[in-house]
C-alpha distance (Angstrom), angle and dihedral (degrees) to the residues before:
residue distance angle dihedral
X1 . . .
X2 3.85 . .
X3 3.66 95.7 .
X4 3.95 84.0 60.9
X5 4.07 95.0 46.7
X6 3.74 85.3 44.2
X7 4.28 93.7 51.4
X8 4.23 83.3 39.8
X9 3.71 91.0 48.1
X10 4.64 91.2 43.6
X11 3.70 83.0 50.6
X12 3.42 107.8 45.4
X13 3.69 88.2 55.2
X14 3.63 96.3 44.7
X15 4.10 83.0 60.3
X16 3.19 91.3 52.4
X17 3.87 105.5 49.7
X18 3.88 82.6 45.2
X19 3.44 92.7 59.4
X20 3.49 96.4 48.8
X21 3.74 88.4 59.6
X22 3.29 92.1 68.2
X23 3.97 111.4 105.0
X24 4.15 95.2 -142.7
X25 4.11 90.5 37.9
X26 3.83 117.2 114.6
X27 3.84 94.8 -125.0
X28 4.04 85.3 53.3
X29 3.78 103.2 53.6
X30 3.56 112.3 93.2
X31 3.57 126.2 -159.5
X32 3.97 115.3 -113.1
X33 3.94 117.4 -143.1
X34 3.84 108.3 -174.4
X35 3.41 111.5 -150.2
X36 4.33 117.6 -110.0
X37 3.69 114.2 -126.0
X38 3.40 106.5 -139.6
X39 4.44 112.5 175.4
X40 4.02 103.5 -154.2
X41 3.80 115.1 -176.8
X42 3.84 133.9 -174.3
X43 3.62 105.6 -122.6
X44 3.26 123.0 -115.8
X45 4.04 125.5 -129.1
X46 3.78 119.5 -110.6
X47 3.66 145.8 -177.3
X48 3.83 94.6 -148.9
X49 4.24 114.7 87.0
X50 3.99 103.7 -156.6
X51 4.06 108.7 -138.3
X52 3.67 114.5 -74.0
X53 4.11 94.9 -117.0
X54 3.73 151.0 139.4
X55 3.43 89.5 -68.6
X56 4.34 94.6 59.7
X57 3.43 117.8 82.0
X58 3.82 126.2 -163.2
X59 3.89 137.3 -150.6
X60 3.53 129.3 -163.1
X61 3.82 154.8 -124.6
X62 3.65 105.5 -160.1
X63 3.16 112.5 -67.3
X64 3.97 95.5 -8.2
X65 2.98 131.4 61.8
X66 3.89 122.0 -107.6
X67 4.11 106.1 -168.3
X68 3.56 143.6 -4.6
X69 3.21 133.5 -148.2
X70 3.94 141.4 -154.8
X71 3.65 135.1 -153.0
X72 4.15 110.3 -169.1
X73 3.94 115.7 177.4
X74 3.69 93.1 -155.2
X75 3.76 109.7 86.2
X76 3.81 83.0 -6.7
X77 3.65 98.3 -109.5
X78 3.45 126.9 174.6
X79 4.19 112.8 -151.1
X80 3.79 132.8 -163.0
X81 3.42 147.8 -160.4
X82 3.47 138.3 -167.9
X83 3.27 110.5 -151.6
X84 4.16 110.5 171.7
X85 3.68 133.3 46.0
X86 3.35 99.2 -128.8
X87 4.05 99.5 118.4
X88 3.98 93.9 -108.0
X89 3.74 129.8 118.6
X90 3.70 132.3 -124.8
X91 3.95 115.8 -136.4
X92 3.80 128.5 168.8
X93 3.87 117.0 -148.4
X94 4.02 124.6 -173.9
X95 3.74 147.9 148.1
X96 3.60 123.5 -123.2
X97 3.90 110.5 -143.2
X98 3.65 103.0 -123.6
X99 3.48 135.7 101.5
X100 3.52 111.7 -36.7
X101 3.83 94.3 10.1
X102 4.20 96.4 -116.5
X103 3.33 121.3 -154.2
X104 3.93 123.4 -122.4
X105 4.09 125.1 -147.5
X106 3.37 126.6 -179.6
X107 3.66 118.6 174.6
X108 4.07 141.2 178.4
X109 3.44 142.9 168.5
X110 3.49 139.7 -92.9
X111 3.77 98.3 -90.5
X112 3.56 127.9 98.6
X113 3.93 125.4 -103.2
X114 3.52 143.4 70.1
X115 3.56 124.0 -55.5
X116 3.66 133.6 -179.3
X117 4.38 136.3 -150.6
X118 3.33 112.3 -157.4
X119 4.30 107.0 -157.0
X120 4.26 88.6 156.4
X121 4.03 88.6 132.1
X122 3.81 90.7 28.0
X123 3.78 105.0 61.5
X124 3.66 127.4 61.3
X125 3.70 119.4 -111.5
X126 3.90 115.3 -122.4
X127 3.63 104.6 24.3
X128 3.65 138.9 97.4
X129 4.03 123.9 -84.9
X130 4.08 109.9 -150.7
X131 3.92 99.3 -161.1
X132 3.94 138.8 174.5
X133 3.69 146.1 176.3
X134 3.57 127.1 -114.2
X135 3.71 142.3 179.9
X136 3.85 128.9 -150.9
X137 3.78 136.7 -176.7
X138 3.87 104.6 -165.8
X139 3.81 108.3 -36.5
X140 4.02 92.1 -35.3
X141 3.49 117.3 99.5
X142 3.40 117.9 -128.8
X143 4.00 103.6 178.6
X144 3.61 157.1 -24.9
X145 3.59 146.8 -153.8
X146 3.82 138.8 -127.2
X147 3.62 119.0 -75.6
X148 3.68 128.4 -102.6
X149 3.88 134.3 -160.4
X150 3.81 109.4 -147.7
X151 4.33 117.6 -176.9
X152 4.36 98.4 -127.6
């Protein structure tokens, strides 16, 4: 009697790795997770201030506010601001809508100043930027902002 369970048991798994062979089989088909681009750069300080506009965005501490943030489709640089010193950094993170839908970080530090991205040869021309604040202290994040659709 076990010698029969056993030869049931051998074949009823060598049906079922066959089957799995088979390229259009259920067991076979394997999901496919493309992998997001997403181009993050450390922004660089500047002595320029881009034009506090439509196309800035703020988020705040309370009642203050603790960064701003600047979207300008010429060169397609991304500017921030610290604002507070409160020993968290600013970042802006968005997706353009083009092929592929990349991703878009732009990070400081905690110290005040301008600072500027640069994604000219990064971002697709013609589209739609989807862009918002955030605050971080260490890898916790602590807040973000309203969203904002910018043409590129």
């Amino acid at each position: 009697m076990r010698s029969m369970i056993a030869r049931g048991a051998v074949a009823a798994l060598a049906a079922t790795t066959l089957a799995g062979s088979f390229a259009g089989s259920a067991s076979a088909q394997q999901t496919v997770h493309t992998k997001k681009t997403v181009h993050s750069q450390k922004a660089r300080a500047t002595k320029k201030s881009p034009k506090l506009d439509g196309g800035c965005n703020f988020i705040n501490n309370g009642r203050k506010t603790a960064g701003v943030a600047c979207f300008k489709k010429k060169g397609d640089r991304v500017w921030l601001r610290d604002k507070a010193r409160d020993g968290m950094r600013i970042e802006v993170r968005g997706s353009v809508n083009s092929k592929g839908q990349p991703g878009f970080r732009c990070y400081g530090n905690y110290k005040g100043g301008w600072k500027v991205c640069n994604f000219d040869r990064k971002m697709a021309e013609g589209h739609v930027f989807l862009w918002y604040v955030t605050k971080w202290k260490g890898s916790k994040l602590k807040g973000t902002s309203g969203e904002k659709m910018m043409q590129t």
